[in-house]
PDBQT receptor file of N, H, CA, C and O in Angstrom, charges set to zero:
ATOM      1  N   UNK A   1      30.054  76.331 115.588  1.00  0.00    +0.000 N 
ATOM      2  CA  UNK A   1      31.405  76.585 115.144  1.00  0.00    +0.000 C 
ATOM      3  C   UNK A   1      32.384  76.061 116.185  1.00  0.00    +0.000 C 
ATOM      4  O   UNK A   1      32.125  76.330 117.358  1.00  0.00    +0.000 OA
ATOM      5  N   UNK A   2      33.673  75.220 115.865  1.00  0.00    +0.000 N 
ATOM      6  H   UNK A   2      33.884  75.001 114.912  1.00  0.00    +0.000 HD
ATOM      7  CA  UNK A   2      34.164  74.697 116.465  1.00  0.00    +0.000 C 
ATOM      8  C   UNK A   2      35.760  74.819 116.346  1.00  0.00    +0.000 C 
ATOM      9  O   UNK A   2      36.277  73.889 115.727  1.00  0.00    +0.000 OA
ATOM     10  N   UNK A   3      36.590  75.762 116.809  1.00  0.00    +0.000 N 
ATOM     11  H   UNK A   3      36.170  76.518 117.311  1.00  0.00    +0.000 HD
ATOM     12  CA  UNK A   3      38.044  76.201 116.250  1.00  0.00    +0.000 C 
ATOM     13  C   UNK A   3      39.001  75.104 116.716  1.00  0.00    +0.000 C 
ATOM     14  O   UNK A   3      39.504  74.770 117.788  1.00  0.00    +0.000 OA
ATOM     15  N   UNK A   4      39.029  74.745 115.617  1.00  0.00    +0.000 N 
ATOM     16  H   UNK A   4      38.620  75.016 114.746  1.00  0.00    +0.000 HD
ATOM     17  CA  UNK A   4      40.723  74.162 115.173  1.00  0.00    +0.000 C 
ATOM     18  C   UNK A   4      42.152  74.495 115.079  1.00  0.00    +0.000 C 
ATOM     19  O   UNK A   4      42.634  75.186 114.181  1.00  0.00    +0.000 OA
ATOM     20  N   UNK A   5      42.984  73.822 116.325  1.00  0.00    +0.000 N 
ATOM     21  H   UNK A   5      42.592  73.261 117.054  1.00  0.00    +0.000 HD
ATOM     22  CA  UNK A   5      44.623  75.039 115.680  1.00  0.00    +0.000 C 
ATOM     23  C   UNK A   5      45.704  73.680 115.469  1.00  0.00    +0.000 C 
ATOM     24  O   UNK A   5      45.690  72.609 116.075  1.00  0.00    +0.000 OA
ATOM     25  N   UNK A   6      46.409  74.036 114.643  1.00  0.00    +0.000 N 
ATOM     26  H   UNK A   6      46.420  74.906 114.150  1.00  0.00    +0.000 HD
ATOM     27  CA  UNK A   6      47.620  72.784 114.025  1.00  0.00    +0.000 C 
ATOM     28  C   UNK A   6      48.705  73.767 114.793  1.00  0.00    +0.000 C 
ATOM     29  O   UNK A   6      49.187  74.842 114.437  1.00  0.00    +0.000 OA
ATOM     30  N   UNK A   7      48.855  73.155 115.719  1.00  0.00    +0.000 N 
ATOM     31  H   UNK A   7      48.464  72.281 116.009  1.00  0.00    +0.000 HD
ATOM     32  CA  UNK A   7      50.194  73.808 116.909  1.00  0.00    +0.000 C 
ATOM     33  C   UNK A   7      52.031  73.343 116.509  1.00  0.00    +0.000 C 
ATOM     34  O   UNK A   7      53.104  73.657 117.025  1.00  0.00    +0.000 OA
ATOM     35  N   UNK A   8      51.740  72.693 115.645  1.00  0.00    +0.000 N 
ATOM     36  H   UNK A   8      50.869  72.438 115.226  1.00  0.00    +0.000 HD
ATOM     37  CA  UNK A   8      52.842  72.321 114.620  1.00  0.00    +0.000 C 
ATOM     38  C   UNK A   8      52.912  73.556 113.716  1.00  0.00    +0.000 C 
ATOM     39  O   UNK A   8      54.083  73.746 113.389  1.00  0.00    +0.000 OA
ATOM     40  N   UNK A   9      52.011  74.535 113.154  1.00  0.00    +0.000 N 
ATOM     41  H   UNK A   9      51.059  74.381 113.420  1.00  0.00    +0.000 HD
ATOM     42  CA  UNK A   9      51.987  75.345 112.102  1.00  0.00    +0.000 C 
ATOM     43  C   UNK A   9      51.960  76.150 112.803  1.00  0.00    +0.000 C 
ATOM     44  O   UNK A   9      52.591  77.019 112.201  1.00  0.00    +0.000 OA
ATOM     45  N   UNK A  10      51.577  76.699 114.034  1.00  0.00    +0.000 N 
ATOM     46  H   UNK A  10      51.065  75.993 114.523  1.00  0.00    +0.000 HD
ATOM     47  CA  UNK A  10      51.273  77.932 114.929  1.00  0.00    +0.000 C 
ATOM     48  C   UNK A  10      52.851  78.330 115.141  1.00  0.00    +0.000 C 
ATOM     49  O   UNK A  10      53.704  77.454 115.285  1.00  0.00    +0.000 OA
ATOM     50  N   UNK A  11      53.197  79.873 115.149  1.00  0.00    +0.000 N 
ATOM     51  H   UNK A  11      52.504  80.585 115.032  1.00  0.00    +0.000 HD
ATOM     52  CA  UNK A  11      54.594  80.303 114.931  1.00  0.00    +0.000 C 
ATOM     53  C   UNK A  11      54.014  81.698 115.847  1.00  0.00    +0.000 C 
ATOM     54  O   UNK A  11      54.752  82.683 115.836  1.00  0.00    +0.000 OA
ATOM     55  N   UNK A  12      52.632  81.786 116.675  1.00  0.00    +0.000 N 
ATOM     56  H   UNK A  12      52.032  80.986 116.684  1.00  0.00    +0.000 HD
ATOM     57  CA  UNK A  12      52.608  82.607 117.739  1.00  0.00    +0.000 C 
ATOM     58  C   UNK A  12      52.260  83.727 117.649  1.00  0.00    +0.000 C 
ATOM     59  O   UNK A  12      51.938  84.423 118.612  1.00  0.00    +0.000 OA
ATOM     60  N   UNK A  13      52.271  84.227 116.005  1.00  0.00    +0.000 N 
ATOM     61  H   UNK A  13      52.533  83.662 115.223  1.00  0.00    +0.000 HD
ATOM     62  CA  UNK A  13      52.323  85.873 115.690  1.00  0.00    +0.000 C 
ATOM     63  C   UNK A  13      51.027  86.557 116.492  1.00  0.00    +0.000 C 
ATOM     64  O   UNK A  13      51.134  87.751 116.772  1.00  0.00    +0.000 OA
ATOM     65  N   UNK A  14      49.857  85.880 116.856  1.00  0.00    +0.000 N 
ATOM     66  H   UNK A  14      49.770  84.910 116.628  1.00  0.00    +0.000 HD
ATOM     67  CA  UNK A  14      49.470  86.906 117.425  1.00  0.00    +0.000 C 
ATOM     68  C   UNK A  14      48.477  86.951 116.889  1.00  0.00    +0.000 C 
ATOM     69  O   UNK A  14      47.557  86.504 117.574  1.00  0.00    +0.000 OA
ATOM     70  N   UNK A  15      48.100  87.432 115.568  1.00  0.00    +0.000 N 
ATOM     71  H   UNK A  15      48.848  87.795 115.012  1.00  0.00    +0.000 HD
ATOM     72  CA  UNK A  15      46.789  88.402 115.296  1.00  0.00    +0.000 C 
ATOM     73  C   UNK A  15      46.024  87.607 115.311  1.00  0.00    +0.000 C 
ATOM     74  O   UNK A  15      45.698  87.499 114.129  1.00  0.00    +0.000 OA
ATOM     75  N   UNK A  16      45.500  86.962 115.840  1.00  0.00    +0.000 N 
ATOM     76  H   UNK A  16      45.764  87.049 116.801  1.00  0.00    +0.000 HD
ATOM     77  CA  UNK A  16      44.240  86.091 115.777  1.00  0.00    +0.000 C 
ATOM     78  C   UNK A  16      43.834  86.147 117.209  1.00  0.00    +0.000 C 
ATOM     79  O   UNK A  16      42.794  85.649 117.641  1.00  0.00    +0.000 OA
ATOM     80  N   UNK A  17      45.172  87.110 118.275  1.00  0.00    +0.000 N 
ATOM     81  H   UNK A  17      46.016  87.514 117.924  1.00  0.00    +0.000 HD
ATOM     82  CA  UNK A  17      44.523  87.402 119.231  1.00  0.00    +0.000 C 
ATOM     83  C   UNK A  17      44.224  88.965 119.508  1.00  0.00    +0.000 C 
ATOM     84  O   UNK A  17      43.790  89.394 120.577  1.00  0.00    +0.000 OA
ATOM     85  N   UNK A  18      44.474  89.610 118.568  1.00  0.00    +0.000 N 
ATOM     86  H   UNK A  18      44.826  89.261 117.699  1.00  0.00    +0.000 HD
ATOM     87  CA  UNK A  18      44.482  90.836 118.111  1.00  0.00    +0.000 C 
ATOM     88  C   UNK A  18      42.948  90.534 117.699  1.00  0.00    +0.000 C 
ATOM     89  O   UNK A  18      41.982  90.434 118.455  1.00  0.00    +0.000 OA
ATOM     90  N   UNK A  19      42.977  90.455 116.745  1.00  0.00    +0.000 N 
ATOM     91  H   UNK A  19      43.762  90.537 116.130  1.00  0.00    +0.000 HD
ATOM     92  CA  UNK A  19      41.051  89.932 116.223  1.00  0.00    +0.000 C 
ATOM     93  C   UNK A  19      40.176  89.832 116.915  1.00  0.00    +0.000 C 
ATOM     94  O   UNK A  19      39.135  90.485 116.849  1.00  0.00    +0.000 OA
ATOM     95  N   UNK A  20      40.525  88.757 117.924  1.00  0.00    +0.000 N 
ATOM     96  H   UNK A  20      41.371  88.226 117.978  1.00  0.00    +0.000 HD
ATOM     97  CA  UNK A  20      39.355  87.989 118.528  1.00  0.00    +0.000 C 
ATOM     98  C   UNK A  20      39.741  87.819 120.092  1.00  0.00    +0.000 C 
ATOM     99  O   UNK A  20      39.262  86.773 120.530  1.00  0.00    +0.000 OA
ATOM    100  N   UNK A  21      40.413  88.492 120.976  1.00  0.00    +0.000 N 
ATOM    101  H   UNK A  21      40.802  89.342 120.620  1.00  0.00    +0.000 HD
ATOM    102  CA  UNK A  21      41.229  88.450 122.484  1.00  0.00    +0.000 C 
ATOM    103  C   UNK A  21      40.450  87.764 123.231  1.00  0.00    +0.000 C 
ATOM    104  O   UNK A  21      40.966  87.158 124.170  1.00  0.00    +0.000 OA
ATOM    105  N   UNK A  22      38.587  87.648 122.957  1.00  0.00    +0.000 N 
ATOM    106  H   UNK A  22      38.167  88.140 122.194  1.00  0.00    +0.000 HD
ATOM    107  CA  UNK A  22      38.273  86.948 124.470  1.00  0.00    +0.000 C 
ATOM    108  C   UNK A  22      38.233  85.299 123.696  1.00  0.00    +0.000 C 
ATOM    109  O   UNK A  22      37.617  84.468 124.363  1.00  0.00    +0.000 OA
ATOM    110  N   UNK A  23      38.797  84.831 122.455  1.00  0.00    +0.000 N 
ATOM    111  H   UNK A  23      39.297  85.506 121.913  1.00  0.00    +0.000 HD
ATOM    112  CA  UNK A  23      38.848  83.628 121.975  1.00  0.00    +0.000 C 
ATOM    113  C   UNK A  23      40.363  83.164 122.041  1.00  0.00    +0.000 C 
ATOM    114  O   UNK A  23      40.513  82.085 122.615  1.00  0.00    +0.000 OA
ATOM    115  N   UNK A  24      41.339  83.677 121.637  1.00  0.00    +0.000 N 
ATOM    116  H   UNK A  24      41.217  84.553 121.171  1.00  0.00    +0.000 HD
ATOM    117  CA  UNK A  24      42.659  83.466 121.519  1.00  0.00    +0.000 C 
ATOM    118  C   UNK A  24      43.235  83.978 121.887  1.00  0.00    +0.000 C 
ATOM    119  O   UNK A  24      43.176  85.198 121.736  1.00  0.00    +0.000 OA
ATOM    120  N   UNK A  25      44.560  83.145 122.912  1.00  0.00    +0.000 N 
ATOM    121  H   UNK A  25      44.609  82.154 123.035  1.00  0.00    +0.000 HD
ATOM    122  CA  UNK A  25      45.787  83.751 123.804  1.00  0.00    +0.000 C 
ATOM    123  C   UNK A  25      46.504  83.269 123.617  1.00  0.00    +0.000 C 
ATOM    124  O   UNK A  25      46.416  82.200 123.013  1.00  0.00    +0.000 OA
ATOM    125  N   UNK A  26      48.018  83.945 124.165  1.00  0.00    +0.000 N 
ATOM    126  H   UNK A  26      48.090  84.813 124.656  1.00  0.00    +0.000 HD
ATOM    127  CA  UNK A  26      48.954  82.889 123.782  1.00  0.00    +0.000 C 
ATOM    128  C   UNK A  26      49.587  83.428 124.876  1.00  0.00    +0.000 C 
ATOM    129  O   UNK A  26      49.638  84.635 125.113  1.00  0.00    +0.000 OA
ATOM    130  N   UNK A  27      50.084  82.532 125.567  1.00  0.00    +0.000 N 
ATOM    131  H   UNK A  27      50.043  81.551 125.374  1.00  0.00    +0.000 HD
ATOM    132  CA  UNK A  27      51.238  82.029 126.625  1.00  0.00    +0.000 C 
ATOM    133  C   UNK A  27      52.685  83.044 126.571  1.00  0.00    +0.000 C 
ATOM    134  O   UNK A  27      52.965  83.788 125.630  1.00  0.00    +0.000 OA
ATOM    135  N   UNK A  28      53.552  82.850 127.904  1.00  0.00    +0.000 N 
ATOM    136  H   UNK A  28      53.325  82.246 128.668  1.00  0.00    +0.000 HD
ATOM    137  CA  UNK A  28      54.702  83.307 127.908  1.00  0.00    +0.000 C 
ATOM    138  C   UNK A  28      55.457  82.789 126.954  1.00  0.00    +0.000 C 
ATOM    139  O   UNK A  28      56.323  83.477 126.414  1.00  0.00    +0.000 OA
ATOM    140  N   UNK A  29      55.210  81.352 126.568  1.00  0.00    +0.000 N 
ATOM    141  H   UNK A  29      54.506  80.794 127.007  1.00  0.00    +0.000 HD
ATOM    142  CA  UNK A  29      55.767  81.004 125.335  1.00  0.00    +0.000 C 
ATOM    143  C   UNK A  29      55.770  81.094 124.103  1.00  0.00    +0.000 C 
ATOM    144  O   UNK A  29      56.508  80.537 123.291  1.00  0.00    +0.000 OA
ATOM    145  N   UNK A  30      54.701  82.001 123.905  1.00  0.00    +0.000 N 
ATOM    146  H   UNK A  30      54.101  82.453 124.564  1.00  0.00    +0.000 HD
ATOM    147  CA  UNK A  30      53.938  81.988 122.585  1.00  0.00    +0.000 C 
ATOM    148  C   UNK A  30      53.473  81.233 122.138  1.00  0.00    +0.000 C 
ATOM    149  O   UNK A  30      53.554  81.184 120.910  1.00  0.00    +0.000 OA
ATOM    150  N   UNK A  31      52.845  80.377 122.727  1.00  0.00    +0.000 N 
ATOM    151  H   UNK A  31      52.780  80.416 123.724  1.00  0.00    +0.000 HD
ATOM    152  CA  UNK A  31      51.599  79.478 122.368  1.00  0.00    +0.000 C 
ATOM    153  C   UNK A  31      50.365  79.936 122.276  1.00  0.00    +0.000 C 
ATOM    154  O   UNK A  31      49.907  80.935 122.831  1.00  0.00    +0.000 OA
ATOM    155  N   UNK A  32      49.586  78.855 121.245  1.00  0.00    +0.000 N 
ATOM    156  H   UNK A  32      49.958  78.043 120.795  1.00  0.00    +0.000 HD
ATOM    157  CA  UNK A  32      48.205  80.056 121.324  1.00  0.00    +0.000 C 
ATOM    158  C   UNK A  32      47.561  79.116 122.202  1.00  0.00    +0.000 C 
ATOM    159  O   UNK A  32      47.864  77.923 122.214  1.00  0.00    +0.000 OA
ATOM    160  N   UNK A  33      46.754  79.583 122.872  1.00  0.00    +0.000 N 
ATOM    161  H   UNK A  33      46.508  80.553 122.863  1.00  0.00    +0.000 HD
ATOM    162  CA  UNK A  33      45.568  79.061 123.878  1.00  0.00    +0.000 C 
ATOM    163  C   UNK A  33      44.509  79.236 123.250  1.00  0.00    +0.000 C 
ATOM    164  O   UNK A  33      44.442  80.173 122.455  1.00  0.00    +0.000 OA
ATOM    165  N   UNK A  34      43.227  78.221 123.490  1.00  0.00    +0.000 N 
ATOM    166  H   UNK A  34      43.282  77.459 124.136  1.00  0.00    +0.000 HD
ATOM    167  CA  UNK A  34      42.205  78.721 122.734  1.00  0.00    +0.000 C 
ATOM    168  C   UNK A  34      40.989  79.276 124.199  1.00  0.00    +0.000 C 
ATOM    169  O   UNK A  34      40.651  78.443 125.039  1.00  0.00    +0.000 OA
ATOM    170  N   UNK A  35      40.658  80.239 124.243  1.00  0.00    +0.000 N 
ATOM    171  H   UNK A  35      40.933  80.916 123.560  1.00  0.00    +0.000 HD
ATOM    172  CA  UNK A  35      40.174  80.720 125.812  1.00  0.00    +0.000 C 
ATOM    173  C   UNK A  35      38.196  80.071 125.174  1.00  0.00    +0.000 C 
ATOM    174  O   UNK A  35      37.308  80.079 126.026  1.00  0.00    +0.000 OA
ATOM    175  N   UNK A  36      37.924  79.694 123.990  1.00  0.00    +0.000 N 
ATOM    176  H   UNK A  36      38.646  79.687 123.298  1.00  0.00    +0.000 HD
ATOM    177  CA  UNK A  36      36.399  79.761 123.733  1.00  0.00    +0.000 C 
ATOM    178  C   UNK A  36      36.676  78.709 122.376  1.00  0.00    +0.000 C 
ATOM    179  O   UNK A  36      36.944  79.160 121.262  1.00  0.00    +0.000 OA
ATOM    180  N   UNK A  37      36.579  77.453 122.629  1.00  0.00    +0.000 N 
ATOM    181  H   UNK A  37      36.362  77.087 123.534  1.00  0.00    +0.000 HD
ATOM    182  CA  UNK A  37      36.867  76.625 121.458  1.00  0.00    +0.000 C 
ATOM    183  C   UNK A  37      35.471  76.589 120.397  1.00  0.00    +0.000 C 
ATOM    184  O   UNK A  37      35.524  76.212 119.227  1.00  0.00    +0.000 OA
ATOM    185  N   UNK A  38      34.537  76.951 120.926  1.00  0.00    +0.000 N 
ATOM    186  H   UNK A  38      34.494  77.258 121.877  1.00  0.00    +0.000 HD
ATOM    187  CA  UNK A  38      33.566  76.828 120.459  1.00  0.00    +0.000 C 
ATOM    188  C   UNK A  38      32.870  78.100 120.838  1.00  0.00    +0.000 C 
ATOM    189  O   UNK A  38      32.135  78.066 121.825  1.00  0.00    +0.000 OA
ATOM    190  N   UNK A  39      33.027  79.313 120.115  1.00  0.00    +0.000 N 
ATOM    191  H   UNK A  39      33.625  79.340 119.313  1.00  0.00    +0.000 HD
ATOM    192  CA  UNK A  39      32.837  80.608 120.640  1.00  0.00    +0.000 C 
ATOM    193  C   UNK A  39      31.178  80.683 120.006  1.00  0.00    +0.000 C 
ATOM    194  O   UNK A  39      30.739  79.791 119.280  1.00  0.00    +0.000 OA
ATOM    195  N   UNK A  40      30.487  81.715 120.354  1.00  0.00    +0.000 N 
ATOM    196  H   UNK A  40      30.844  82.440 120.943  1.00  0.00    +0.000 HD
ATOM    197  CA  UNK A  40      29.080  81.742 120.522  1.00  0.00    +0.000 C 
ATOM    198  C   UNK A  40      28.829  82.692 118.820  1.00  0.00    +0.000 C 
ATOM    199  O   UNK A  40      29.823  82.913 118.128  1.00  0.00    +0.000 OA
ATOM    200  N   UNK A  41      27.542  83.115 118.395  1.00  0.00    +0.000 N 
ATOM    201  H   UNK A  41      26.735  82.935 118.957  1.00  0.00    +0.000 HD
ATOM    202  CA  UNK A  41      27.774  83.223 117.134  1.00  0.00    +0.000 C 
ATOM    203  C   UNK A  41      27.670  85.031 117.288  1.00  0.00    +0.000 C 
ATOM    204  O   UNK A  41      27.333  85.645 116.276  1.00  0.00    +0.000 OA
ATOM    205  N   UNK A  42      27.942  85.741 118.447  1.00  0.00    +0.000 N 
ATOM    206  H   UNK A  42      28.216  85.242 119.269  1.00  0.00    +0.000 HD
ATOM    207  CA  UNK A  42      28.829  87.021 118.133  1.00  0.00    +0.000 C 
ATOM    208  C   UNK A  42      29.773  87.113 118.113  1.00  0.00    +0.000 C 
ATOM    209  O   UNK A  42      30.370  88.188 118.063  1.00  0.00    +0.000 OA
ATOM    210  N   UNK A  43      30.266  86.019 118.144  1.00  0.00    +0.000 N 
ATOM    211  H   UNK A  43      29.781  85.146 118.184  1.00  0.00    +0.000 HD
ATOM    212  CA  UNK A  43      32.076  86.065 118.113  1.00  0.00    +0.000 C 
ATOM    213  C   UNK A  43      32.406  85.604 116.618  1.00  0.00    +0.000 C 
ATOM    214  O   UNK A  43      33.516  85.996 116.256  1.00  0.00    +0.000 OA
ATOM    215  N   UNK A  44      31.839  85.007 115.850  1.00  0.00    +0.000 N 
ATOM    216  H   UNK A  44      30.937  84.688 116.144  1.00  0.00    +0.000 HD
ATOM    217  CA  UNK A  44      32.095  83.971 114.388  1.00  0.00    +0.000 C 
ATOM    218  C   UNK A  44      32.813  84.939 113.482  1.00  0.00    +0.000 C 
ATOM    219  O   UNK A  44      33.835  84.569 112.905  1.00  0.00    +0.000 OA
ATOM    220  N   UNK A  45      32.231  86.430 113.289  1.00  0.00    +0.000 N 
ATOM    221  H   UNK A  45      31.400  86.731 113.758  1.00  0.00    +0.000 HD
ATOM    222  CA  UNK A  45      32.682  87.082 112.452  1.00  0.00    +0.000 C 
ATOM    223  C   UNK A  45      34.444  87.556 112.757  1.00  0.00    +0.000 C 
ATOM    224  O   UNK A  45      35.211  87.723 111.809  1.00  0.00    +0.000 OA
ATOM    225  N   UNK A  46      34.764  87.679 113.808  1.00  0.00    +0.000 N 
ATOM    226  H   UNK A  46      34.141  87.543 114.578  1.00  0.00    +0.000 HD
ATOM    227  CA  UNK A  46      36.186  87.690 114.755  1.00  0.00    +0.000 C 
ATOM    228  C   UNK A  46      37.126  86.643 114.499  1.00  0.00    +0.000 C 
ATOM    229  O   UNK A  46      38.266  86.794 114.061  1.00  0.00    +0.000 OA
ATOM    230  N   UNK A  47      36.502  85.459 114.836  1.00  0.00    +0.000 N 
ATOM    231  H   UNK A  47      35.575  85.337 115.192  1.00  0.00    +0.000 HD
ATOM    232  CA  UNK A  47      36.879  84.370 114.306  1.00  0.00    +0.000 C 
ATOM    233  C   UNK A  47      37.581  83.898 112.822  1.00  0.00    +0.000 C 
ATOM    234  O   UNK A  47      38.715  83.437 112.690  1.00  0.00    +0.000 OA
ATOM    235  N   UNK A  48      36.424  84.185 111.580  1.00  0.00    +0.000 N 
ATOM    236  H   UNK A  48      35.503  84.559 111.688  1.00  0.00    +0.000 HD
ATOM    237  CA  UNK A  48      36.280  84.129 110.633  1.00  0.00    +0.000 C 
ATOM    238  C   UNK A  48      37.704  85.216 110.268  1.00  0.00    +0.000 C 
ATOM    239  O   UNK A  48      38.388  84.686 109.392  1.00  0.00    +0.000 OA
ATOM    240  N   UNK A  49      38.150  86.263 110.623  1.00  0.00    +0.000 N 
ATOM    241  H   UNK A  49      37.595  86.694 111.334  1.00  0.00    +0.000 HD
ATOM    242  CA  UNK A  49      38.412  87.547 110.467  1.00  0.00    +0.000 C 
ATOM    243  C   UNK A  49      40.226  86.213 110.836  1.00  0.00    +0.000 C 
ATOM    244  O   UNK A  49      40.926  85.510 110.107  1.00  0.00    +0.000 OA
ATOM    245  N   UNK A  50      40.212  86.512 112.165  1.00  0.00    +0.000 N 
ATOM    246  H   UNK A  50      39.643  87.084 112.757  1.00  0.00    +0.000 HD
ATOM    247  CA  UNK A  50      41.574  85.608 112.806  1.00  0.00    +0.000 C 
ATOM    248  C   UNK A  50      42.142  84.099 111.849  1.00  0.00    +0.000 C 
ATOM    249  O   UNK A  50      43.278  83.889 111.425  1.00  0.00    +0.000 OA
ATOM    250  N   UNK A  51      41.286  83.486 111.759  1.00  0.00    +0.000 N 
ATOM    251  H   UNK A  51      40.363  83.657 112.103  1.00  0.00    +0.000 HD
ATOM    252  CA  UNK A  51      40.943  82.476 110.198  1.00  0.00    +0.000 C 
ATOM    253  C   UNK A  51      41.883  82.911 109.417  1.00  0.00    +0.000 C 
ATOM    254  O   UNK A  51      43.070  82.599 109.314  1.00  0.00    +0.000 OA
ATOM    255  N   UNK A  52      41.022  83.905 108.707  1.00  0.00    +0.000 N 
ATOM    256  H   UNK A  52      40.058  84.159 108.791  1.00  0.00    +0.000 HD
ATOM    257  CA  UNK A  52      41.566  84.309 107.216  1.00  0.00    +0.000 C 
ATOM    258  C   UNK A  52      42.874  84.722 107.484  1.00  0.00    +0.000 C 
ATOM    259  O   UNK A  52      43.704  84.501 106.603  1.00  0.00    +0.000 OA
ATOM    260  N   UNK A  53      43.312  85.390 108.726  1.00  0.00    +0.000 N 
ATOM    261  H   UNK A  53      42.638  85.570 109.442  1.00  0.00    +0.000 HD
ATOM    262  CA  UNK A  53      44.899  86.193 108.457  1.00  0.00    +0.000 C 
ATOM    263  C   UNK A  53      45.638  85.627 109.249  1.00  0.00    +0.000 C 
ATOM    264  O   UNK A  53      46.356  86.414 109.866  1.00  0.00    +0.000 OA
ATOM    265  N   UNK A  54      45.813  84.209 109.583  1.00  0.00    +0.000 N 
ATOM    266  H   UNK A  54      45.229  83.570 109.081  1.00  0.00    +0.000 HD
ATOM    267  CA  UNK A  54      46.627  83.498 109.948  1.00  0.00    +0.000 C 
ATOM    268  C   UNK A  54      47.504  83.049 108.668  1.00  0.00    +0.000 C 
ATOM    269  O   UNK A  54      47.348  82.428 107.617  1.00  0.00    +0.000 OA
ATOM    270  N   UNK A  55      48.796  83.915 109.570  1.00  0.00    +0.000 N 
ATOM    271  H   UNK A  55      48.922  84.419 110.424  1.00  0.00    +0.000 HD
ATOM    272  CA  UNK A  55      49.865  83.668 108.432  1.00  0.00    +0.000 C 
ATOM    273  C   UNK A  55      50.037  82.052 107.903  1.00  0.00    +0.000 C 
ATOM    274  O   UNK A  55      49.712  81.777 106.749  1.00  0.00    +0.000 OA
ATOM    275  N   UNK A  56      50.436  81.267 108.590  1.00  0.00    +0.000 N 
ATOM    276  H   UNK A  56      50.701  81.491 109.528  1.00  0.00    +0.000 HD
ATOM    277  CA  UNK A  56      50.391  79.871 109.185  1.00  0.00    +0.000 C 
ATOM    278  C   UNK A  56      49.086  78.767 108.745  1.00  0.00    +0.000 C 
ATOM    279  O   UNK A  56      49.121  77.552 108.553  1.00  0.00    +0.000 OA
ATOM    280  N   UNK A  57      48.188  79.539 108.691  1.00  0.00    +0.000 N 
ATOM    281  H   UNK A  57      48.160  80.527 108.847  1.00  0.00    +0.000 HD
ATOM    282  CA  UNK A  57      46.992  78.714 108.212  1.00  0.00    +0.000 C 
ATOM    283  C   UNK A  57      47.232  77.299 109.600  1.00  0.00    +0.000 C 
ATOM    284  O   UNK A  57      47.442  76.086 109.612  1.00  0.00    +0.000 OA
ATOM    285  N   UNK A  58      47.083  78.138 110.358  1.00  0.00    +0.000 N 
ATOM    286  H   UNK A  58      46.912  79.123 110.349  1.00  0.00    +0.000 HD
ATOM    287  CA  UNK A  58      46.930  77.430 111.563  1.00  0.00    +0.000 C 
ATOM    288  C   UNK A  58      45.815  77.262 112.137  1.00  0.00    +0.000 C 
ATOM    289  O   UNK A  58      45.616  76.309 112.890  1.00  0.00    +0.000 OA
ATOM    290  N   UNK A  59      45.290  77.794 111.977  1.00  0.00    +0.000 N 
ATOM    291  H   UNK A  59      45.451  78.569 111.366  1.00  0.00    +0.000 HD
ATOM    292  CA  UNK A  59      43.985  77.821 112.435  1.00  0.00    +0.000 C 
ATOM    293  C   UNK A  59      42.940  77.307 111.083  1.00  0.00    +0.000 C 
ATOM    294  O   UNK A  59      43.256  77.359 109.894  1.00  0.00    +0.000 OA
ATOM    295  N   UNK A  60      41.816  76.879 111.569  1.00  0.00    +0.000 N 
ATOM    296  H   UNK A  60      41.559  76.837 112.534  1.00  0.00    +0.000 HD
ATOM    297  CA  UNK A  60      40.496  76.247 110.650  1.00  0.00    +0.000 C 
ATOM    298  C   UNK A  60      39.497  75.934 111.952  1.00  0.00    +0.000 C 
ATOM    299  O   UNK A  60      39.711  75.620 113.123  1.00  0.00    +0.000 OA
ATOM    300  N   UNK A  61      38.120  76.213 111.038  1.00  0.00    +0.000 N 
ATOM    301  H   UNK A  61      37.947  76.468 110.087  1.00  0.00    +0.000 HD
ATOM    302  CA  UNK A  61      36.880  76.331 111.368  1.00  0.00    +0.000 C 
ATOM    303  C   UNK A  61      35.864  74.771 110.479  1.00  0.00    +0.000 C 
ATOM    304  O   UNK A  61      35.835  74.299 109.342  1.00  0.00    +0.000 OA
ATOM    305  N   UNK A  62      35.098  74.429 111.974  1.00  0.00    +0.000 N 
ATOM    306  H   UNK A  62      35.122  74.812 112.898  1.00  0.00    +0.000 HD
ATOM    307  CA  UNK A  62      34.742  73.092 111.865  1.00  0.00    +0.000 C 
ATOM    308  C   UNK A  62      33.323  73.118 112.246  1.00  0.00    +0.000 C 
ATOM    309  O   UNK A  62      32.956  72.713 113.349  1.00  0.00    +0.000 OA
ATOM    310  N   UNK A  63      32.444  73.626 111.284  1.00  0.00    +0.000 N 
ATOM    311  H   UNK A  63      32.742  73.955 110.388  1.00  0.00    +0.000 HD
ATOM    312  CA  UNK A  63      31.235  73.789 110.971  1.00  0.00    +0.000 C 
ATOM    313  C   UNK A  63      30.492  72.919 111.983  1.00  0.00    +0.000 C 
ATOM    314  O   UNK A  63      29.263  72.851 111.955  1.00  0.00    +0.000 OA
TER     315      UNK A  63
């Protein structure tokens, strides 16, 4: 699994670091950081979870 973010669509809200914190951060600026671009497969379901409730559909998963 390999996470994808469109930083053009990213607007910072957060829950995808709410979800998944040791995969996604975001900056003083509200940028997201990706801390595990390729997170291990106890993390996928977190992932999958941060995925789906990205307001933004900023995020995608690259099999």
């Amino acid at each position: 699994m390999k996470i994808l973010v469109d930083h053009e669509r990213c607007e910072g809200n957060a829950r995808c670091v709410k979800l998944a914190p040791t995969v996604f951060q975001t900056d003083e600026k509200d940028q997201l950081l990706l801390l595990q671009p390729e997170p291990g497969p106890e993390l996928h379901a977190a992932v999958e979870a941060a995925v789906a409730r990205c307001p933004r559909q900023a995020l995608s998963i690259d099999e």
